[in-house]
N, C-alpha and C positions, 0 to 999 in steps of 0.2 A: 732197811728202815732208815726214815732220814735223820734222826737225831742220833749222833754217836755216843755210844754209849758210855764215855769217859762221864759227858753230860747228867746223861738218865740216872746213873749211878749218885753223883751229888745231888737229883732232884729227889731223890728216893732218900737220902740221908743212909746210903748201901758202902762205905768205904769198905774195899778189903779187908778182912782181920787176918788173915792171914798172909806165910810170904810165899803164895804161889805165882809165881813169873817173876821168883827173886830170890829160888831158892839152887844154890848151888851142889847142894849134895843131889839132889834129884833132877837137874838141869841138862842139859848136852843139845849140840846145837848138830842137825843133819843138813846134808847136802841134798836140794828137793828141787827137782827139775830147775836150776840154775840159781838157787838160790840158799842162803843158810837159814832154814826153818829150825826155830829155838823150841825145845820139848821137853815138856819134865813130866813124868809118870810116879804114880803111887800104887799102892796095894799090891793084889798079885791076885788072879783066877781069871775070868773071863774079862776079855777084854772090851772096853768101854772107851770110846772118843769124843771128848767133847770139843765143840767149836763152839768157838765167840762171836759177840755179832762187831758192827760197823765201829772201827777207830777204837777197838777194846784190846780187850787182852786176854789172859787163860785166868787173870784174877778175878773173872768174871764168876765162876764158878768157887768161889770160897764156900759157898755155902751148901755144895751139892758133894763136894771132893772128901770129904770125910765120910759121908753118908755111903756112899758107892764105895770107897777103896776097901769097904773091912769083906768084900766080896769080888768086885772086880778090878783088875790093872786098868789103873784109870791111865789115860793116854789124853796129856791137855801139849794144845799145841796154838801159838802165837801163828796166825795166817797171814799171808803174804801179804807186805807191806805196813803189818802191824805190830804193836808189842815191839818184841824183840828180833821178830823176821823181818830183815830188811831187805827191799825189793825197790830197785834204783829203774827200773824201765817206768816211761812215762803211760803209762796203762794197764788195764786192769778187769777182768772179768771173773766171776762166780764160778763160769765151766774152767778157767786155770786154776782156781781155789781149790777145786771140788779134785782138778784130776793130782793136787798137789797133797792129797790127803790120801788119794789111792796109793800115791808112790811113798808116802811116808808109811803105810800100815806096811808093804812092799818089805821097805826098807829093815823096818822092827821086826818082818820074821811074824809078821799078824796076817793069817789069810783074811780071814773077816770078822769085825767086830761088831757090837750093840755101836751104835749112833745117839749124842746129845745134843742136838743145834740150838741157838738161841737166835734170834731175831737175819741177821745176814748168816749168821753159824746154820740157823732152821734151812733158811735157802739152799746154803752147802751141801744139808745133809739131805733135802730132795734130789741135787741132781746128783750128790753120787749114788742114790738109788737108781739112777737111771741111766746112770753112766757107768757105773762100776757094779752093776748089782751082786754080782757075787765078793763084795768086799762088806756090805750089809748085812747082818743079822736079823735086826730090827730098829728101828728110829722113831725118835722124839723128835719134834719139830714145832719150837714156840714163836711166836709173833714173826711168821715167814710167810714174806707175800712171794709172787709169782708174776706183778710186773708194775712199774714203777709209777703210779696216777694217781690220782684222787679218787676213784675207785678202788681201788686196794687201800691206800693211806688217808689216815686223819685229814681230811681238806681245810682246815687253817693249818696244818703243818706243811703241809702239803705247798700251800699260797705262801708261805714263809719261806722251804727253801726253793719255790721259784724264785721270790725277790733277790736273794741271795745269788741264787746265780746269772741271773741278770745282771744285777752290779756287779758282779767277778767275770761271768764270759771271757769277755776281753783284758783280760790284767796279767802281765808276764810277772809270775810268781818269781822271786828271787831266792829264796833259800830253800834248800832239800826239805826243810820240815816244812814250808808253806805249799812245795810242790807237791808233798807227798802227801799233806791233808786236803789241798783238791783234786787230787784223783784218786781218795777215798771218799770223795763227799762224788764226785760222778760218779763213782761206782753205784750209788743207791738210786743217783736222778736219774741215769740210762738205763739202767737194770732193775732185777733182771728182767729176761725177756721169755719168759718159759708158759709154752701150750698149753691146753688143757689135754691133748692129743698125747703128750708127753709124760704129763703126769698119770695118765692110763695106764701106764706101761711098767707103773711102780710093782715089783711085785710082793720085796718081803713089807712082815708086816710094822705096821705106822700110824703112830700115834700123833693127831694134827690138836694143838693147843693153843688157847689165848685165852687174854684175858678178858673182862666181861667189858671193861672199858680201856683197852689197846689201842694202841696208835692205827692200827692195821683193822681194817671195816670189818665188822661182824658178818656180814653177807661175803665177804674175803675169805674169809677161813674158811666158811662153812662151804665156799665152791671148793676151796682146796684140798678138803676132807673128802666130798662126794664125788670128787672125781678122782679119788687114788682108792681100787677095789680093795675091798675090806677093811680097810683102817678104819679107827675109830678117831671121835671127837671129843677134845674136852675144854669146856669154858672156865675157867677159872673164878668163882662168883670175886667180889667184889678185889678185882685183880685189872694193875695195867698192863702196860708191855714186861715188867718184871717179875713175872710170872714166878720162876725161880728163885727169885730173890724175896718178896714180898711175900709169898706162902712157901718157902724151900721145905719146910717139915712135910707139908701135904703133895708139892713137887715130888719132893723126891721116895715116896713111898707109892705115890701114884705109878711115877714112870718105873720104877724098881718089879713092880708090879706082872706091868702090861709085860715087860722083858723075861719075866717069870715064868710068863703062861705059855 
């Protein structure tokens, strides 16, 4: 999703209330296919991981992290290149993301957990259904497209960050933060790039969500749903891409739910 969610957050009037991605009793920072991926956990019983979407953080979820921990060990973790996971190579894809979350459950001593993705976090958590699937349980997966156009995405957002990268293409970025926020903003314009043939092949079960007015096209979701067997669909009535944020009380008793059954 091409709007980064530091953005989405102050358009939603959503700041953090809380100090998750800032909190040192529950912090520690692991070693994850070359890089030091920052994680901090709450609660204790069945385990739960949520990822964040594009240019966020694990603060994304303030409003889901109380709800989930008085039951499951919630497992929030800053993704490569963002938050507090720092990632100095000049690129960047979804399937490194995704295989960067198998080795961190790997690492915790988690065979497999319930999945929460949100918008590039939702992305995440398709392909490591598909890539990892016995690291899956079950998955939520909110405003996550499957490839990067004006068919899948909002088309003036869409014609916005072409403009955007048109004027930048060619600009030698000079500081580590300038470079390292254009190759999270290509990560969304190139990516991803995921079949329909692929998503067949999901097998546990998957909850596909959005909102009723999301950045991410209605006819989007609804191919991403009917083409992964069994999963269910859910539109969020008057909801944008902040699905979790904007109704987290009905979120998160929804998804608590579907993981139930």
């Amino acid at each position: 999703m091409l709007m980064v969610l530091p953005q989405l957050l102050t358009l939603l009037g959503c700041k953090p209330k809380t100090m998750y991605g800032n909190n040192p009793e529950a912090g520690r920072y692991y070693q994850i296919n070359g890089i030091k991926m920052y994680v901090e956990e709450y609660g204790s019983g069945k385990p739960l991981l949520m990822i964040h979407g594009n240019g966020g953080d694990m603060s994304a979820f303030a409003e889901n992290v109380p709800y989930f921990a008085k039951k499951y060990r919630v497992i929030l973790a800053d993704s490569r290149a963002q938050g507090k996971t720092v990632d100095a190579s000049d690129s960047l894809s979804f399937e490194q993301m995704a295989d960067d979350f198998a080795v961190l459950l790997d690492t915790l001593k988690v065979p497999k957990a319930y999945v929460i993705g949100w918008s590039d976090g939702g992305i995440n958590a398709l392909l490591m259904a598909m890539r990892h699937p016995d690291k899956v349980i079950k998955l939520a997966s909110t405003g996550a497209n499957i490839w990067p156009d004006s068919t899948a995405l909002d088309p003036q957002g869409w014609k916005q960050s072409e403009k955007y990268y048109n004027q930048n293409k060619n600009r030698a970025w000079k500081t580590p933060k300038a470079k390292n926020d254009w190759k999270i903003f290509m990560l969304d314009w190139t990516q991803p790039n995921i079949k329909l043939s692929q998503l067949q092949q999901i097998k546990c079960p998957a909850l596909i969500i959005a909102g009723d007015h999301d950045v991410i096209v209605d006819k989007h979701t609804r191919l991403i749903q009917s083409n992964i067997p069994g999963s269910q669909l859910w539109i969020v009535h008057n909801s944008g891409h902040g699905t979790l944020i904007e109704h987290a009380r009905k979120f998160n008793k929804k998804v608590d739910e579907f993981f139930e059954k």
